[in-house]
C-alpha positions as CSV (number, residue, x, y, z in Angstrom):
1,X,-175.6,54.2,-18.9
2,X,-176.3,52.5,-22.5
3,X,-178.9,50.6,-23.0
4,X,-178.9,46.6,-23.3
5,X,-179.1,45.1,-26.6
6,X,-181.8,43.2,-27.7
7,X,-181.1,39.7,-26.8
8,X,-179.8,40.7,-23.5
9,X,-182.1,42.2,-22.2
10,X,-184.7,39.3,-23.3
11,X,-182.1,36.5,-22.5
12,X,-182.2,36.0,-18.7
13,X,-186.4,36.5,-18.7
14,X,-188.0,33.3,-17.2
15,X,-190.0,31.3,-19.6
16,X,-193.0,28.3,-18.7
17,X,-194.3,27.0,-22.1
18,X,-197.0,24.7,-20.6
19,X,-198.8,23.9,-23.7
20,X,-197.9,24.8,-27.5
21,X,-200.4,24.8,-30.6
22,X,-201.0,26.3,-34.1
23,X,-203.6,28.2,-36.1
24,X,-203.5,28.8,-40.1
25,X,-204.5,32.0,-41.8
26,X,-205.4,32.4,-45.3
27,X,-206.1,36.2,-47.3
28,X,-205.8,37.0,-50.8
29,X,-203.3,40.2,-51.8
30,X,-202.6,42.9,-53.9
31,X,-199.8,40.8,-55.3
32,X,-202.2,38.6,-56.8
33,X,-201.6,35.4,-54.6
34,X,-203.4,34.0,-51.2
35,X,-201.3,34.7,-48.5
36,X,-201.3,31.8,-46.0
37,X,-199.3,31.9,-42.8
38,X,-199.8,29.9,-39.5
39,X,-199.3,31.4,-36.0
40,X,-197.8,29.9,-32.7
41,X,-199.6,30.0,-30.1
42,X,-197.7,29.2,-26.4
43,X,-199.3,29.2,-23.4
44,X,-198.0,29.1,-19.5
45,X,-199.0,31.0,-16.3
46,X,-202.3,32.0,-17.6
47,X,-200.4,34.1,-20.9
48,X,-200.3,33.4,-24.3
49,X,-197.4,34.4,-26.5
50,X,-197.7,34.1,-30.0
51,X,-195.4,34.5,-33.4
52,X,-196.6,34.3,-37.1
53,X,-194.6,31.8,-39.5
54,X,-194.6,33.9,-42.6
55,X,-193.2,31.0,-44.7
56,X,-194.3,31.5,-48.6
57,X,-195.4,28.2,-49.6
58,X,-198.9,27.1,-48.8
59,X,-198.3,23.4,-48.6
60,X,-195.4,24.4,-46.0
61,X,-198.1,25.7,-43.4
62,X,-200.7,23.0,-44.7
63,X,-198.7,19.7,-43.8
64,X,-199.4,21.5,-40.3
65,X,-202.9,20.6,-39.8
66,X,-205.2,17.8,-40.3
67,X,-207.8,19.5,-42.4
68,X,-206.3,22.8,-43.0
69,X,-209.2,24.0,-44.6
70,X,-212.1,23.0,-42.7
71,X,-210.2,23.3,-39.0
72,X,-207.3,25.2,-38.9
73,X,-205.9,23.7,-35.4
74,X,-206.2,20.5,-35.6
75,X,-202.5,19.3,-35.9
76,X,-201.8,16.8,-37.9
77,X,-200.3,13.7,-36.9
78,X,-196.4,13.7,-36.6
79,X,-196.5,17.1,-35.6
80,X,-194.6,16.3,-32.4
81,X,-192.4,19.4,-32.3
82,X,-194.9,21.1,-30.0
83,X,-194.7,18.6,-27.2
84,X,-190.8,19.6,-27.4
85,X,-191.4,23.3,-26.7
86,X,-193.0,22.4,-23.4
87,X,-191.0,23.3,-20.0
88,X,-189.3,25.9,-17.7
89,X,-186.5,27.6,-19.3
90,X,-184.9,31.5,-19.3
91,X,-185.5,32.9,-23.4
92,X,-181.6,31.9,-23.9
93,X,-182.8,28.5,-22.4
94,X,-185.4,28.1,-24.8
95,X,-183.8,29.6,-28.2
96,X,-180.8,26.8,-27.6
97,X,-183.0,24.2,-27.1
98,X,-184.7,25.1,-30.8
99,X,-181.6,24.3,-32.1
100,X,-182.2,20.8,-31.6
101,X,-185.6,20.9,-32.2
102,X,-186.8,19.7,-36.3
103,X,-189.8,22.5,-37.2
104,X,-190.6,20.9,-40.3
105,X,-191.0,17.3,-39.3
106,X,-192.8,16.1,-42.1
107,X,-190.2,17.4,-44.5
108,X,-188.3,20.2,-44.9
109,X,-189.7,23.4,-46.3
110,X,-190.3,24.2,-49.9
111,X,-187.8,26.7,-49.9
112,X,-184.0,26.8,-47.6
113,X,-185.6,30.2,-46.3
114,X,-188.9,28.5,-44.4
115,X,-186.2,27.2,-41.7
116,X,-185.4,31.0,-40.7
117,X,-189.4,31.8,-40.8
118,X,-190.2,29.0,-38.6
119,X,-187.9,29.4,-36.2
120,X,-188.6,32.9,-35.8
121,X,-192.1,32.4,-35.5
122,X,-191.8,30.3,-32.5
123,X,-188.8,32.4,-30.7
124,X,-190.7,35.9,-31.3
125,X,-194.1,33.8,-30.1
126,X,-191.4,32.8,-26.5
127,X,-190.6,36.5,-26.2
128,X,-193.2,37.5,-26.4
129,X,-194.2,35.1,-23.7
130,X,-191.7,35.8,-21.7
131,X,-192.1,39.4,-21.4
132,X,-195.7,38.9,-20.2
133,X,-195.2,36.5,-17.6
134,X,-192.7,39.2,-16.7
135,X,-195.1,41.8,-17.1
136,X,-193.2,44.0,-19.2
137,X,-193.4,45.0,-23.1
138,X,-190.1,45.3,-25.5
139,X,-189.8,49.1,-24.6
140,X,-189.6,49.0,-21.3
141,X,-187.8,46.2,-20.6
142,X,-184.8,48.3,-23.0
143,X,-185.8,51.4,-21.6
144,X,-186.3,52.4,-24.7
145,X,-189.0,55.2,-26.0
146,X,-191.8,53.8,-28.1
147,X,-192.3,56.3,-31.2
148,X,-194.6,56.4,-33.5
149,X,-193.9,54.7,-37.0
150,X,-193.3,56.1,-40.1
151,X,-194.4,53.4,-42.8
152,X,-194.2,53.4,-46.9
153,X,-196.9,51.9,-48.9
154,X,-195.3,48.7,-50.8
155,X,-197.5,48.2,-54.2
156,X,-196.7,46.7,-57.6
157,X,-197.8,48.2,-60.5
158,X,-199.9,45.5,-62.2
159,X,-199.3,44.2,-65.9
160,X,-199.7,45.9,-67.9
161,X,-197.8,48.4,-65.6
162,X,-200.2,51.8,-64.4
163,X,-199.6,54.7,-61.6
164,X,-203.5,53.8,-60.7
165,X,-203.1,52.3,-57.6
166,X,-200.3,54.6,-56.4
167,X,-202.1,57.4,-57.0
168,X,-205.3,56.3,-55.4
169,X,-203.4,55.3,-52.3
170,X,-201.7,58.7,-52.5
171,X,-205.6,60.6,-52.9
172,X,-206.7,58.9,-49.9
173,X,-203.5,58.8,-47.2
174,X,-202.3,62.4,-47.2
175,X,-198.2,62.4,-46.6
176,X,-197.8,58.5,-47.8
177,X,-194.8,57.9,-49.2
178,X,-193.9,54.6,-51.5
179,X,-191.4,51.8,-51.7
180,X,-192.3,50.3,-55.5
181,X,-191.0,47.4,-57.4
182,X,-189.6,48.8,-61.0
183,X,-189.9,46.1,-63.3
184,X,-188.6,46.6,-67.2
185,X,-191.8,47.0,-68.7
186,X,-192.0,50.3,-66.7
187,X,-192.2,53.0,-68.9
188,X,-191.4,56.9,-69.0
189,X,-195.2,57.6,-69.1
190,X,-195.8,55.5,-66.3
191,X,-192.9,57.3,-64.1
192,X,-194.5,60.7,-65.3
193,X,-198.5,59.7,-64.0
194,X,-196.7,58.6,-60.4
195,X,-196.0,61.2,-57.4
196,X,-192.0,60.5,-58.0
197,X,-191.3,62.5,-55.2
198,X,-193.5,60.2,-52.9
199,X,-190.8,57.2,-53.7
200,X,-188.7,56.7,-51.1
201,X,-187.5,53.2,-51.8
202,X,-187.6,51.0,-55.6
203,X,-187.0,47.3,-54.7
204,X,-185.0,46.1,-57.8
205,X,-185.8,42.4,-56.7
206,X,-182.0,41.6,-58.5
207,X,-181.0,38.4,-56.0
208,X,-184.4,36.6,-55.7
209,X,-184.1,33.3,-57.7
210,X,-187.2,30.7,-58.6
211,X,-190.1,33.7,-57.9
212,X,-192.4,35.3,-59.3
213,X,-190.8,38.6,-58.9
214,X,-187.3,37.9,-60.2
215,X,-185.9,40.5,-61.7
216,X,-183.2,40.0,-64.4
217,X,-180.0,42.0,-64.0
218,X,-179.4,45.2,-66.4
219,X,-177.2,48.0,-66.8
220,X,-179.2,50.0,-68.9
221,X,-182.9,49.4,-67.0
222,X,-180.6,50.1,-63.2
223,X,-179.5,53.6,-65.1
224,X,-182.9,54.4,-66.6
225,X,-184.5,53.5,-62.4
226,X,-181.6,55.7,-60.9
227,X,-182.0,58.3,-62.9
228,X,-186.0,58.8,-63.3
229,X,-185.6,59.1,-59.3
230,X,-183.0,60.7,-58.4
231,X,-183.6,61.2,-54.5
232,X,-184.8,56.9,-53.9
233,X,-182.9,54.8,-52.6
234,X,-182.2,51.4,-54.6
235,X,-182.6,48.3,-52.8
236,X,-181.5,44.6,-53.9
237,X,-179.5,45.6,-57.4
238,X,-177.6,42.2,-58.2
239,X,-173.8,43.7,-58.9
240,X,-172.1,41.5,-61.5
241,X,-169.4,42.8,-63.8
242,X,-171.8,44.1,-66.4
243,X,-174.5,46.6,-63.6
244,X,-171.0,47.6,-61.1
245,X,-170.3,50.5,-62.9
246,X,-174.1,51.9,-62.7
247,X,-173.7,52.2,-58.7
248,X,-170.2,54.1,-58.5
249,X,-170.5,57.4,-56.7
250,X,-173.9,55.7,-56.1
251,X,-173.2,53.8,-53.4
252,X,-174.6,55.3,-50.4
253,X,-178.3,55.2,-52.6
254,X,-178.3,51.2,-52.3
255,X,-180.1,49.3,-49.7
256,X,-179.9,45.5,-49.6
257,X,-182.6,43.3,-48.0
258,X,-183.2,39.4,-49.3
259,X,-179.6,38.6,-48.2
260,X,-179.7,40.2,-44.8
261,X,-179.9,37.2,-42.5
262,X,-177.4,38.1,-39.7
263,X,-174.3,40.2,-39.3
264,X,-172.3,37.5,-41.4
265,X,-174.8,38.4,-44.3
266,X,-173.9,41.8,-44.4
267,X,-169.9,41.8,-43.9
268,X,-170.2,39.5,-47.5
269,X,-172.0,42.8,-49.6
270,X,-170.1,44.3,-52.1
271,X,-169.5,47.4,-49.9
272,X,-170.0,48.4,-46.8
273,X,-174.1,49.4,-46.5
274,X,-175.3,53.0,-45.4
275,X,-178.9,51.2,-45.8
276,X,-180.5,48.7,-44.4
277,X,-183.6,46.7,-44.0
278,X,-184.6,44.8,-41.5
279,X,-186.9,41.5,-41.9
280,X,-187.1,39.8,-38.3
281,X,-188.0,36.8,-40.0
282,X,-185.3,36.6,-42.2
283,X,-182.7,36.6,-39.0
284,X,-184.2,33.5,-37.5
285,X,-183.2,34.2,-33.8
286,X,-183.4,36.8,-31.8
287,X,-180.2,36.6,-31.2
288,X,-179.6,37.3,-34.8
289,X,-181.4,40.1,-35.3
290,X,-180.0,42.1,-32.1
291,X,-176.5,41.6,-33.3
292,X,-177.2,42.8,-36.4
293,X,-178.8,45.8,-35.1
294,X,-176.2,46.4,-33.1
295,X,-173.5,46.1,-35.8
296,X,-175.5,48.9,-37.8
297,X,-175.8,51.1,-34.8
298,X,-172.0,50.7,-34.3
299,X,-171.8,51.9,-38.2
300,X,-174.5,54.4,-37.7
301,X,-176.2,52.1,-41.2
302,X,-179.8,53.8,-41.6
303,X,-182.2,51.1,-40.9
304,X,-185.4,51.0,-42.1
305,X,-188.1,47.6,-41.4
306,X,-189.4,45.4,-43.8
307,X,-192.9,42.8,-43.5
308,X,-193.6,39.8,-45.2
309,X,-197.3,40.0,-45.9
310,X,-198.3,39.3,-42.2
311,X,-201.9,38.7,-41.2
312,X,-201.7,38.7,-37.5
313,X,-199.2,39.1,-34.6
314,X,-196.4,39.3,-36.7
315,X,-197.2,42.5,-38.3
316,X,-197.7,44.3,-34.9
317,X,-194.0,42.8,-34.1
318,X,-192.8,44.5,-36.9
319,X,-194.0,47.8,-35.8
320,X,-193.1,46.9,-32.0
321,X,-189.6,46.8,-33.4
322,X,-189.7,49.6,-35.8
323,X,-191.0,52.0,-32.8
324,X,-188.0,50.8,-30.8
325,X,-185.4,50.9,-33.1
326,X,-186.3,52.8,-36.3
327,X,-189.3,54.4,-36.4
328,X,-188.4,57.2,-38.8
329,X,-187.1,55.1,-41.5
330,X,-189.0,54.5,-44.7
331,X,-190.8,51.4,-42.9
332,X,-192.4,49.0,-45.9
333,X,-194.8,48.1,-42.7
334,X,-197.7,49.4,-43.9
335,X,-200.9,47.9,-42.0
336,X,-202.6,44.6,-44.0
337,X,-205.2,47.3,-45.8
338,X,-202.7,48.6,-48.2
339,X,-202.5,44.5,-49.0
340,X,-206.0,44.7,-49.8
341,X,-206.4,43.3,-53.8
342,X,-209.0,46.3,-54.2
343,X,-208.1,49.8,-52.3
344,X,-210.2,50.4,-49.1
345,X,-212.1,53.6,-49.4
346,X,-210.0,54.3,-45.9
347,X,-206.9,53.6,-45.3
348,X,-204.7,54.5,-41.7
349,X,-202.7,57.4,-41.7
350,X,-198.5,57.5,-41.4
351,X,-197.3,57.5,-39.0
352,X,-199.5,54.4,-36.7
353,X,-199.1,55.3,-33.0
354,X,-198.2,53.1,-30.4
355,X,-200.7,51.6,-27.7
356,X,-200.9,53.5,-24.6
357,X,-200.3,50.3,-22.2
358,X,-199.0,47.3,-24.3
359,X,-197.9,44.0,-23.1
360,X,-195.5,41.5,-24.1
361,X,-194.2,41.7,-27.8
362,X,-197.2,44.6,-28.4
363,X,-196.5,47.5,-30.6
């Protein structure tokens, strides 16, 4: 008998939201920016569910609150969308009801993408409600095994670019393996002070537009990152007419994840993906992501999970998922630590092991 997928087995779950509120976080990174995300909090039948908007921009999650700084729940006025998330539904119930519900009510998000981070804050926050008023976790309800996770340390390499922080991390986490962003002042010196056969996944960062981590387009810089490791794989290349010709007989090396949003998304790549990862808050719904996972499974795509610099529930989510559905993948869900701006003199070991009795949407 096969297993449900992912939506339907959370669908049909009863759901009472009886009260709906928010909390801001705030933490500098390695990346050199203050990471601020804001969590939903829903409560019903003495539970509380909760999902973690990773939205990017600060003044997104600060038109939130009244004070942000000084009292990081205290809504601020006009935030009525909570009062709409009250009531009695199934998860289905709930997730089509979002669809008429504004999450930015004060004005829409800096960027297109805090509409998918939003929502997918306050749907993983309602499953993961729902499976506790059910008392059940993800697992179990799929009848699914809960492994432990395999996870990559993401870093960047600083400017000017240097190995150190790689190969600190590397001292201090025996086994760790890397996913890196290669970035054309990267030279061969650099490559040569880094454990190259640590690097499991170089993020080219060729589709983002209007960051800070844009990444022009090159033949000659994908060539010279393909070939100083030759057993990564090669995630985001933009292919235009000039960088196609780098990836042929290449292909099954490329991974794609910015423009992974639903199964849609990934019928437009150039090819046909052996590589994937997998963002939950890219995907919006639930309903999103479990198609999409399906899709892969049907293609047998390697998946592999992705975070968003999460400082609460949502990176347990990630790794919830990750145990369920790909735990041995090259997971870029290393705990907050390795976010750290300075490296901790301890640092959790790969792979992170599930709780013995979780609840809800509990890793």
């Amino acid at each position: 008998m096969s297993t449900p997928t992912l939506f339907r087995a959370v669908a049909d779950l009863p759901l009472a939201v009886e009260s709906a509120g928010l909390r801001r976080r705030a933490r500098d990174t390695s990346s050199e920016f203050e990471r601020v995300s804001t969590t939903v909090r829903l409560r019903g039948d003495g539970e509380l569910g909760r999902g973690e908007d990773v939205t990017y921009d600060a003044p997104d999650h600060d038109a939130l609150f009244a004070d942000p700084e000084r009292d990081p729940r205290t809504v601020a006025d006009g935030v009525d969308f909570l009062d709409a998330l009250v009531g009695e539904y199934t998860f289905r119930e709930f997730s089509a009801r979002l669809d008429d519900v504004d999450l930015f009510p004060l004005g829409d998000p800096e960027r297109k993408t805090g509409h998918a981070y939003r929502r997918w804050a306050v749907e993983s926050a309602a499953a993961d409600l729902a499976l506790r008023q059910s008392d059940t976790d993800l697992a179990s309800l799929l009848g699914r095994d809960r492994d432990p996770v395999t996870f990559a340390a993401s870093t960047r390499l600083g400017d000017p670019p240097s190995a150190e922080r790689v190969t600190r991390i590397a001292e201090r986490v025996p086994g760790i393996e890397f996913k890196l962003d290669p970035t054309p002042d990267w030279t061969d010196e650099v490559v040569a002070a880094l454990p190259t056969d640590r690097v499991r996944v170089l993020d080219l960062k060729g589709l983002y537009e209007g960051t800070d981590v844009d990444v022009e387009p090159d033949a000659d810089f994908y060539e010279w990152v393909l070939d100083s490791f030759p057993n990564a794989v090669i995630e985001d290349p933009a292919i235009t007419e000039e960088t196609r010709h780098v990836f042929d007989g290449e292909e099954q090396r490329v991974s794609w994840d910015y423009p992974i949003t639903g199964v849609e998304s990934v019928e437009a790549l150039p090819w046909e993906p052996e590589w994937l990862n997998v963002k939950p808050s890219r995907f919006g719904t639930l309903e999103s992501l479990s198609d999409t996972l399906e899709w892969a499974r049907e293609r047998d795509v390697t998946l592999y999970g992705g975070g968003q610099f999460e400082l609460g529930v949502g990176r347990d989510q990630i790794h919830a998922l990750a145990s369920v559905f790909y735990p041995d993948g090259p997971n870029d869900v290393a705990p907050g630590a390795f976010n750290d701006p300075e490296v901790p003199e301890r640092l959790p070991a790969t792979p992170l092991a599930p709780r013995a009795a979780p609840r809800g949407f509990e890793f």
